[in-house]
C-alpha positions in Angstrom: 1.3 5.0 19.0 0.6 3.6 15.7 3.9 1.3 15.9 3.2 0.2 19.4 -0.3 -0.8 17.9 1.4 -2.3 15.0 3.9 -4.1 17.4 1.6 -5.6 19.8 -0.7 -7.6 16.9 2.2 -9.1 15.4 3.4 -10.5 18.9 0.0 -11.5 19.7 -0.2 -13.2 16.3 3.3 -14.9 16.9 2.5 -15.9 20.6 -0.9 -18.2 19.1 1.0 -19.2 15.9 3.8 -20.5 18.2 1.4 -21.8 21.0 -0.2 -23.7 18.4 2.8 -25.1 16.2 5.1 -26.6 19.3 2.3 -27.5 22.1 2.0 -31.5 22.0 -1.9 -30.9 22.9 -4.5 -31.2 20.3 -6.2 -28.0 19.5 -9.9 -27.6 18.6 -10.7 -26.1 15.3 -12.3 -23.0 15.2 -14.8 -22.3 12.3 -14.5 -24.9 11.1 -16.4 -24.4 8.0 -15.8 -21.0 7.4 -13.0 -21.9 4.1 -15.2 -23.8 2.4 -17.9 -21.1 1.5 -17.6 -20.4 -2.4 -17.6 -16.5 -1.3 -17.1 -14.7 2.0 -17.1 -11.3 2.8 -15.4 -9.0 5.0 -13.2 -5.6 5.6 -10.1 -4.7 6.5 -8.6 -1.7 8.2 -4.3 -0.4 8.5 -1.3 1.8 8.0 0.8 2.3 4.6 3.8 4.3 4.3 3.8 5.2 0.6 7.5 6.5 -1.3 8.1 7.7 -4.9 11.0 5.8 -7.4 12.5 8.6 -9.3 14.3 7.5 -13.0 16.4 10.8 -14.1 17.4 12.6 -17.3 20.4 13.8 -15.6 22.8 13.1 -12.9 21.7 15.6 -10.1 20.8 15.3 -6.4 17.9 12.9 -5.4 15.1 14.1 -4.9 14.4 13.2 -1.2 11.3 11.7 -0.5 9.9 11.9 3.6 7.7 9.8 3.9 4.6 9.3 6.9 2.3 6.6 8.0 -1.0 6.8 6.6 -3.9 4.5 7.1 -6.9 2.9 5.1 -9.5 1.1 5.3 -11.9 -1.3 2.7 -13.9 -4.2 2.1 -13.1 -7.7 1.5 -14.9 -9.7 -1.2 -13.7 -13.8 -1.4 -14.1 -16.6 -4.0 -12.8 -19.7 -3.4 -11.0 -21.9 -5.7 -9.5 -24.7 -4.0 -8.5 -25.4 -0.6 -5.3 -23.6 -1.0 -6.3 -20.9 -3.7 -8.8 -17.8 -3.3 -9.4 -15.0 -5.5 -10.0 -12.0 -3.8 -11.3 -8.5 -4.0 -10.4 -5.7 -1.7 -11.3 -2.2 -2.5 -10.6 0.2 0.3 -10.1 4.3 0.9 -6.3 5.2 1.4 -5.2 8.3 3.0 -1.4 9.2 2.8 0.9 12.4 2.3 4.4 12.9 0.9 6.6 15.8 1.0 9.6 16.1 -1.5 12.8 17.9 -0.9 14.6 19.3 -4.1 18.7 20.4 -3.7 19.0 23.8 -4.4 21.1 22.8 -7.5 18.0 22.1 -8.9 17.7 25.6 -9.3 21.0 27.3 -10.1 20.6 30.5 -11.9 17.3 31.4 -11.2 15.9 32.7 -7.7 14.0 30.6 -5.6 12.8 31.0 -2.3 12.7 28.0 0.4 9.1 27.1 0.3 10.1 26.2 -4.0 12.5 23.1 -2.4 9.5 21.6 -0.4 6.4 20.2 -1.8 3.5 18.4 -0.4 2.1 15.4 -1.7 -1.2 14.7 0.0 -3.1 11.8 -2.1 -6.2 10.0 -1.5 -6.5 6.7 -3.5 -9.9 4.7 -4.3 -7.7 1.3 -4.6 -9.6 -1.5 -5.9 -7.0 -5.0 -6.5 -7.8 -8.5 -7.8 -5.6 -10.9 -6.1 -4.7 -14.4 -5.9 -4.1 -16.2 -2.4 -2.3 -19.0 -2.2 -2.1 -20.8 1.3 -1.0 -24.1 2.6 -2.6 -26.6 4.5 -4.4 -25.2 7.9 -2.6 -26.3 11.0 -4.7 -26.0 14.0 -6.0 -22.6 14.2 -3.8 -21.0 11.8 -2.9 -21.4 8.1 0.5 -19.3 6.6 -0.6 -17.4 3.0 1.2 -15.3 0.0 -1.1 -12.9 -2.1 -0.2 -11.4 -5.0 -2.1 -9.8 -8.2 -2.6 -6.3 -9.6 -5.0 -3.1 -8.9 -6.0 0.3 -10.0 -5.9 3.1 -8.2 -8.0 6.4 -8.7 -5.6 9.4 -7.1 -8.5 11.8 -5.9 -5.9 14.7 -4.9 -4.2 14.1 -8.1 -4.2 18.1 -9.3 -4.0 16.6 -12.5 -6.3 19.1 -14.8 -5.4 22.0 -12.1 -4.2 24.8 -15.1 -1.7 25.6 -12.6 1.3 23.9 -12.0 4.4 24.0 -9.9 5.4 27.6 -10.5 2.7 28.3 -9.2 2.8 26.0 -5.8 0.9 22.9 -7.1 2.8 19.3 -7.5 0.4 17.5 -9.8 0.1 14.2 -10.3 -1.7 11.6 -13.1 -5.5 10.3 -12.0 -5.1 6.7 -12.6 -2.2 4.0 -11.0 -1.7 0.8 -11.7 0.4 -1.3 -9.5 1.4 -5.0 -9.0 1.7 -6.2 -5.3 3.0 -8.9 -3.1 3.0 -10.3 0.6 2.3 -12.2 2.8 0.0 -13.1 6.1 -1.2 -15.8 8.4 -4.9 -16.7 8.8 -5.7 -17.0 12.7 -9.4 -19.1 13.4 -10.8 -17.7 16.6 -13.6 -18.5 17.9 -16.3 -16.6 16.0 -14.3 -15.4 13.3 -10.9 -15.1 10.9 -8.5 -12.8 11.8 -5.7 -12.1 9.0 -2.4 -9.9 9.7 -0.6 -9.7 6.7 1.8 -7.0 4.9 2.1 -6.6 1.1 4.1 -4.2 -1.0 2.9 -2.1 -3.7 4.9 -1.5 -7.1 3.7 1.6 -10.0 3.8 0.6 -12.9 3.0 3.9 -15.2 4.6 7.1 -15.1 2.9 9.3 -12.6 4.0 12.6 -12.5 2.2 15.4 -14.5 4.8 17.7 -15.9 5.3 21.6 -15.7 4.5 23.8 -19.1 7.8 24.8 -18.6 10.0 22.1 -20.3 13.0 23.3 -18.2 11.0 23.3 -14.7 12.9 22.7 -11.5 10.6 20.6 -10.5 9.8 18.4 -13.4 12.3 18.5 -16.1 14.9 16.1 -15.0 12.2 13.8 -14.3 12.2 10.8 -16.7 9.7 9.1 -14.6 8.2 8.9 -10.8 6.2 6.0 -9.6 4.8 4.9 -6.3 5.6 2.5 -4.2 4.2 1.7 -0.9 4.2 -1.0 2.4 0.1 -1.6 3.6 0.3 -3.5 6.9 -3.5 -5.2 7.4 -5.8 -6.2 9.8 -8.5 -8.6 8.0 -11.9 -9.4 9.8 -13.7 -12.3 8.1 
């Protein structure tokens, strides 16, 4: 259902970008003052599918990654620079859960049972960027955009001062992420406000992963380093 959802807002935005670009009729502007406020507010609401990189000590297996849609949700706050660059904002609530798979020659000669090769990765992320937009000239009732910048992100399910660790069931990660991102999005004007598709990738840039007491660990020790990355596909209301 999600993906239909998904599907149908990008062909709607397509149908009025492409209305707009090839009809030979003049269009009336929507709003038309609504880019030259020095801030706007607003919020957003989507889906993110988040994965994990893995860097290893060793040449084993993969650790396989499943991943899921999530979804989030957040504010918007806007300052304008010029007609073509904003700075932006957008700290939002994101929901998402990961499971990893580990071979079983992650754990050759020791005994292991099956629910040791699966673990979940539930995280909930306060995620609070500061971005920089960059769009071209509007045409009609739409303007084309890149965003990029960096963020923070505070891992509330992080586990990271549980005592226990993964022999005892609980993958644990580090509190605090930061991440670069980049994408991309068209601005539509309708008629009594801005609606923004857009999707933008998300890139770790610290180590993540919280590591077992157990140097040796199945789970950790051929880790050199885990980080996040993730797709966010948005629906902006401004």
């Amino acid at each position: 259902m999600k993906r239909i959802i998904i599907f149908l807002a990008l062909i709607l935005a397509f149908q009025n970008v492409s209305a707009q670009l090839f009809t030979k009729e003049k269009v009336a502007n929507n709003i038309d003052n609504i880019d030259q406020k020095f801030l706007s507010w607003g919020y957003f609401l989507g889906f993110n599918q988040y994965d994990f990189k893995f860097n290893y000590n060793q040449d084993l297996k993969d650790i396989l990654v499943d991943k899921t849609f999530g979804f989030h949700l957040g504010l918007i706050g806007d300052m304008r620079i010029n007609d073509h660059l904003n700075l932006r904002l957008e700290p939002g609530v994101f929901f998402t859960t990961r499971n990893l798979q580990y071979d079983e020659s992650y754990f050759a000669g020791t005994e292991f049972n099956d629910s040791d090769l699966l673990r979940e990765v539930k995280s909930t992320y306060i995620h609070v960027p500061l971005l920089l937009k960059i769009s071209t000239k509007r045409i009609n009732n739409f303007k084309p955009f890149i965003i990029g910048g960096f963020s923070t992100a505070l891992n509330l399910s992080s586990n990271q001062d549980n005592p226990d660790d993964n022999s005892a069931g609980e993958f644990r990660m580090k509190k605090s992420t930061y991440f670069y991102e980049i994408g991309f999005g068209i601005d539509l004007y309708l008629l009594y406000f801005k609606f923004t598709p857009s999707i933008r990738g998300v890139f770790a840039i610290n180590d993540e992963i919280v590591r077992d007491a157990d140097p040796n660990s199945p789970w950790t020790g051929n880790v050199a380093k885990m980080q996040t990355r993730g797709v966010f596909i948005n629906f902006t209301f401004q």
